[in-house]
C-alpha positions, 0 to 999 in steps of 0.5 A, a space after each residue: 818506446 821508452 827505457 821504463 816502459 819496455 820492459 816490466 819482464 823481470 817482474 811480470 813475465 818471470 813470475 808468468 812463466 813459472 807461475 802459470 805452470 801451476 793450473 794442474 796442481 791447484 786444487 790438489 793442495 791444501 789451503 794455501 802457505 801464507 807467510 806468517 803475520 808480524 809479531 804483536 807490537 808490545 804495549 808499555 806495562 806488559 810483563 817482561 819479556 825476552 830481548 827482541 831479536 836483531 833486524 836480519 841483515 840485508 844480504 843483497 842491497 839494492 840501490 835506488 839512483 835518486 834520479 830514478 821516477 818511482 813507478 807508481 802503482 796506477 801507472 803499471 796497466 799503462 807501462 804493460 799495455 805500451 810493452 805487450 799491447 791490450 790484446 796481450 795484456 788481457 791475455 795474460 796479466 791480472 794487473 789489479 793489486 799487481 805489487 801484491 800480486 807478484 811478491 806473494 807469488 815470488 814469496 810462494 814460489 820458493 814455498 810448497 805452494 803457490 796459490 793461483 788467486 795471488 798469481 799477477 796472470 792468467 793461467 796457462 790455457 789448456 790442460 796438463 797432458 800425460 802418456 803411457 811409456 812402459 806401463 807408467 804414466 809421464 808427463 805429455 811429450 807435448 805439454 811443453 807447448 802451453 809454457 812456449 809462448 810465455 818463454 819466448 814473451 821472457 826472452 823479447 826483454 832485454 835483461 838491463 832494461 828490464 833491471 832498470 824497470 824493477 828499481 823503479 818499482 822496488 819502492 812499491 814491491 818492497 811496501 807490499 812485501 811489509 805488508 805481506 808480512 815481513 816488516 824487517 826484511 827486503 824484498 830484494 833478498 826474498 828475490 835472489 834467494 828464491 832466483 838461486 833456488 830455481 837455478 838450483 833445480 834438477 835439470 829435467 829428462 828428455 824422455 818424460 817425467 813419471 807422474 801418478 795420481 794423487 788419491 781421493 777418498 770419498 764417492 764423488 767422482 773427479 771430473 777434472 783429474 789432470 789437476 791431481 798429478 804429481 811426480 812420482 818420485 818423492 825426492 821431486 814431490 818434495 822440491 818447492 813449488 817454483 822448481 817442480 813448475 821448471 820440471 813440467 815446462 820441460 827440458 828446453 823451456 827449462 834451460 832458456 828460462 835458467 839462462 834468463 833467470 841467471 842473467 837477470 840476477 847477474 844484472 840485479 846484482 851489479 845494483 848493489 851500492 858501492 862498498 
């Protein structure tokens, strides 16, 4: 198997991990956050206005060896099929609009929702699980078993490869990012800040999480209430969407998908053009 093909992991399989934790929550949000659209462009003749603001800087420059073959966007259900076989690609990946897909979701995650129709998987089977511990509900013990075969797909890759992998799409991941919104920004940056937000995630307890319902007002039942918890502390409610998906994998899905996390952005970095 080829270098290229080996290895979609750093963005596929992280987005996958983190992103099919939300399939408890989806239905107790609001309309989903979108980022905002560009600013109007100005039309000659306008009345004047204030000086435009300056281009933000690029903070994380990637380099893009010109020797590289850009991945193209009809080659991506190729590349996965040859990384994880049919079966497994059914299974998990939505690889229509997989560009958009992914930088939606990683745009989201570092927001206070991630709206499962952008997600570029399926969502984890099963259902959010709880249990009583001292007249509270916590998060089930057993509900980290659903993220499990996600964490162990993430770390099969191996993190220089699948680096190499992500420059060779960056072309097609910073086009979708314009398109979502953000015509003066990288794609690169959007990513290492929101990989530094996971990192910076409280690390989750061992004896379970306490959670609560949310309230429904109305006289229609909830035929599916395990969509409608969230974490009982406000201080933990109030953490982006990408953190609280770290705290319901569960301690240890937690620390393996930091260390992969962290090791992914040591290798991005070492990409950044020579000063």
């Amino acid at each position: 198997m080829s270098t290229g093909r080996r290895v979609l992991l750093v963005v596929a399989i992280a987005a996958a991990v983190v992103g099919a934790a939300l399939l408890w929550q989806s239905l107790s949000k609001p309309v989903p956050e979108l980022p905002a659209p560009p600013p109007a462009a100005t039309v000659p003749g306008d009345a004047p206005t204030a000086e435009a603001a300056p281009e933000p800087a690029i903070k994380y420059p990637l380099e893009v060896p010109a020797a590289a073959t850009p991945l193209a966007a009809a080659d991506i259900g190729a590349a996965l099929t040859e990384l994880v076989g049919r079966k497994a690609l059914m299974s998990f990946f939505q690889i229509d609009d997989f560009a958009r897909r992914f930088v939606a979701t990683v745009d989201n995650l570092g927001r206070s929702y991630a709206p499962p129709m952008l997600w570029p998987v399926h969502p984890t089977p099963g259902q959010f699980t709880v249990e009583q511990r001292g007249g509270d509900p916590v998060i089930g013990a057993d509900n980290s078993l659903r993220y499990t075969p996600l964490v162990l797909l993430a770390e099969a890759v191996e993190t220089g490869r699948a680096v190499d992998l992500y420059v060779r799409m960056y072309p097609l991941l910073q086009r979708a990012y314009e398109e979502l919104g953000y015509p003066k920004r990288t794609f690169n940056d959007r990513l290492i800040e929101v990989v530094d937000q996971l990192l910076a995630t409280p690390n989750a307890p061992e004896q379970g999480m306490k959670v609560r319902l949310t309230e429904v007002k109305g006289s229609i039942p909830s035929v599916r209430p395990w969509v409608r918890y969230e974490f009982a502390d406000p201080a933990l409610e109030s953490l982006s969407a990408g953190q609280k998906i770290l705290l319901r994998v569960g301690p240890v899905n937690q620390r393996r998908l930091k260390a992969r996390l962290a090791a992914i952005r040591q290798k991005i970095m070492k990409r950044a053009p020579p000063r």
